[in-house]
C-alpha positions as CSV (number, residue, x, y, z in Angstrom):
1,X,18.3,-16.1,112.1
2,X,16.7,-12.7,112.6
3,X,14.2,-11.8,109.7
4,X,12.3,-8.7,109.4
5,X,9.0,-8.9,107.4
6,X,7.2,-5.5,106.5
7,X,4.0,-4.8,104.8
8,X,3.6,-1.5,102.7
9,X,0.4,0.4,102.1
10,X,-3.2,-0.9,102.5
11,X,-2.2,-4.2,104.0
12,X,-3.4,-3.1,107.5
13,X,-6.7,-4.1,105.5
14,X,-6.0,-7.8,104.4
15,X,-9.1,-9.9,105.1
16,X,-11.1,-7.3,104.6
17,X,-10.1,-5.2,101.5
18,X,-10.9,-7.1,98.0
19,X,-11.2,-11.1,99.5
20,X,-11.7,-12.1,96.1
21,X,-8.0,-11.1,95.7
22,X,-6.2,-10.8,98.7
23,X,-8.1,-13.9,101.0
24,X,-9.8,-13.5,103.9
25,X,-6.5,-13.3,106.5
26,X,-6.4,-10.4,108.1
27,X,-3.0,-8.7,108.6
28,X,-2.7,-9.7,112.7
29,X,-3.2,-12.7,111.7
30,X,-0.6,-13.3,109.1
31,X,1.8,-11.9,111.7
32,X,0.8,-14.6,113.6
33,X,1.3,-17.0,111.0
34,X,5.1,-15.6,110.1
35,X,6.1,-15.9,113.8
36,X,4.6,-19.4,113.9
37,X,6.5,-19.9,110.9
38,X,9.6,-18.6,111.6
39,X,9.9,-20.5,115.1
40,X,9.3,-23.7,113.1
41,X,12.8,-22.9,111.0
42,X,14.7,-21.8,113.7
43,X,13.9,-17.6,112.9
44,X,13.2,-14.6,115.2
45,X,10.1,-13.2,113.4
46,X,9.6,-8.9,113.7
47,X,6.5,-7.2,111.9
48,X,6.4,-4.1,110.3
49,X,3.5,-2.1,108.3
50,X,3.1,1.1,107.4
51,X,1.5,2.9,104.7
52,X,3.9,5.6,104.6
53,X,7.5,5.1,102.4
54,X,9.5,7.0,104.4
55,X,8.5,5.3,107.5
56,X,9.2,1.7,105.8
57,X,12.6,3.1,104.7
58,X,13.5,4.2,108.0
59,X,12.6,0.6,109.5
60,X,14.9,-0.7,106.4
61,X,17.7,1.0,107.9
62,X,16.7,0.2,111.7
63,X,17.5,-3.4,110.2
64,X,21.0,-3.1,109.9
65,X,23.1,-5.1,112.3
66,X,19.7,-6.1,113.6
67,X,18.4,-9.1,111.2
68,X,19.4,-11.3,109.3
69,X,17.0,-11.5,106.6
70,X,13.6,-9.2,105.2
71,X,10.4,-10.2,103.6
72,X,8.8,-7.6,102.3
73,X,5.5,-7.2,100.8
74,X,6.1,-3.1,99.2
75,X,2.2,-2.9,98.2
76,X,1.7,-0.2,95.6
77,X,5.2,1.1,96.4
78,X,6.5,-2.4,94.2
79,X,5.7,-0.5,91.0
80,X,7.2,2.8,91.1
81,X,9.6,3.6,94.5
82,X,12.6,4.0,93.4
83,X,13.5,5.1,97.1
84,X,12.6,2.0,98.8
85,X,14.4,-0.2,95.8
86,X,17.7,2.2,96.7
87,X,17.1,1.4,100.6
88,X,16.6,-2.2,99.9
89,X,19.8,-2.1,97.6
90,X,21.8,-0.2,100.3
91,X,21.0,-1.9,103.5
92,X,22.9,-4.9,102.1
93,X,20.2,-7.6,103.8
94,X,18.9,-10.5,101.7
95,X,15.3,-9.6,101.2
96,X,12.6,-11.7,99.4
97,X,9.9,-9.6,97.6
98,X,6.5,-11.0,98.1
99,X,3.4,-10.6,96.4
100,X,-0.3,-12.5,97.7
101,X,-1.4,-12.1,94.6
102,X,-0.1,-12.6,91.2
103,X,0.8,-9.1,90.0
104,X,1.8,-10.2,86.8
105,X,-1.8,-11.6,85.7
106,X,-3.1,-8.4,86.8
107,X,-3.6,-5.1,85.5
108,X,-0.5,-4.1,83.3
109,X,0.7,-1.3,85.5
110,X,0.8,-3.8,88.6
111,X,3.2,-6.3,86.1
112,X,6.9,-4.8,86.6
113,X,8.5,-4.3,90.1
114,X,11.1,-2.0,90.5
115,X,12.4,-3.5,93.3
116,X,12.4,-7.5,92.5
117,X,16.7,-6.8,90.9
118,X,17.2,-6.1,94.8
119,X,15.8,-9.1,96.0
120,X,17.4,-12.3,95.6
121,X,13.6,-13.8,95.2
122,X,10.2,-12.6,94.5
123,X,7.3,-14.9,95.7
124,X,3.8,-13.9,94.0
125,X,0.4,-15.6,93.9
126,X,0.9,-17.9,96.1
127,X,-1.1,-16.6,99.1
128,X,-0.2,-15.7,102.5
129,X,1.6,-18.9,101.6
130,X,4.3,-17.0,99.9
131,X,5.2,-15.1,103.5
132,X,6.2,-18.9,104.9
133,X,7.7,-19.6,101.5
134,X,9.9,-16.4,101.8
135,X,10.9,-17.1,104.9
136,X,11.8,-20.5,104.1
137,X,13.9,-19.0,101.3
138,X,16.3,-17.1,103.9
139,X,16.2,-19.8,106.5
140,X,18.2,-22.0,103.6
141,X,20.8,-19.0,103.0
142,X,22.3,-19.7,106.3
């Protein structure tokens, strides 16, 4: 299984931007952790972050016919891109939504996602954790 995971805006600054929240991982390192991860269940593992939409689209749509699967961790873009919920829907690729932290315990406006009805799972507040977890979740759909 091929699986795509992509990170949206600001998480070029995990382990760094608000610990208290986000842990002390920094983003190469949770790449490292999803390819570790993803060998261990039989996956190819590709990373992806931007913090541009239009550049996370466009890697959406590089995805077809080239993985099986996407995590994707939309940042900001989770509460209001209607865009990236519309490339999600079309690309036609099981993708899990994940979330480090639990954006429903959080301030109001970071409680709905506009693209977890495209996913078939959203994964929040369990920590880098929830990248494995994800994974794991589209290993089992084969």
């Amino acid at each position: 299984m091929r699986v795509l995971v992509v990170n949206g805006p600001n998480l070029n600054l995990l382990g760094t931007r608000r610990p208290e929240v986000y842990g002390t991982t920094t983003l190469g390192e949770l790449d490292e952790l999803c390819r570790t991860w993803g060998t261990e269940l039989g996956c190819t593992v590709t990373v992806f972050q931007s913090n541009h939409e239009g550049a996370i689209i466009d890697r959406l749509h590089e995805a077809i016919g080239r993985c099986d699967g996407i995590v994707i961790n939309p940042g900001a873009l989770t509460h209001y891109s209607y865009a990236l919920r519309d490339a999600i829907e079309a690309v036609d690729i099981p993708t899990v939504e994940v979330h480090i932290s639990d954006i429903a315990a959080r301030e109001p406006w970071r409680a709905s996602s506009v693209i977890t009805e495209v996913c078939v799972a959203s994964i929040t507040g369990q920590g880098v954790a929830g990248y494995r977890r994800a994974i794991e979740v589209l290993s089992a759909r084969t």
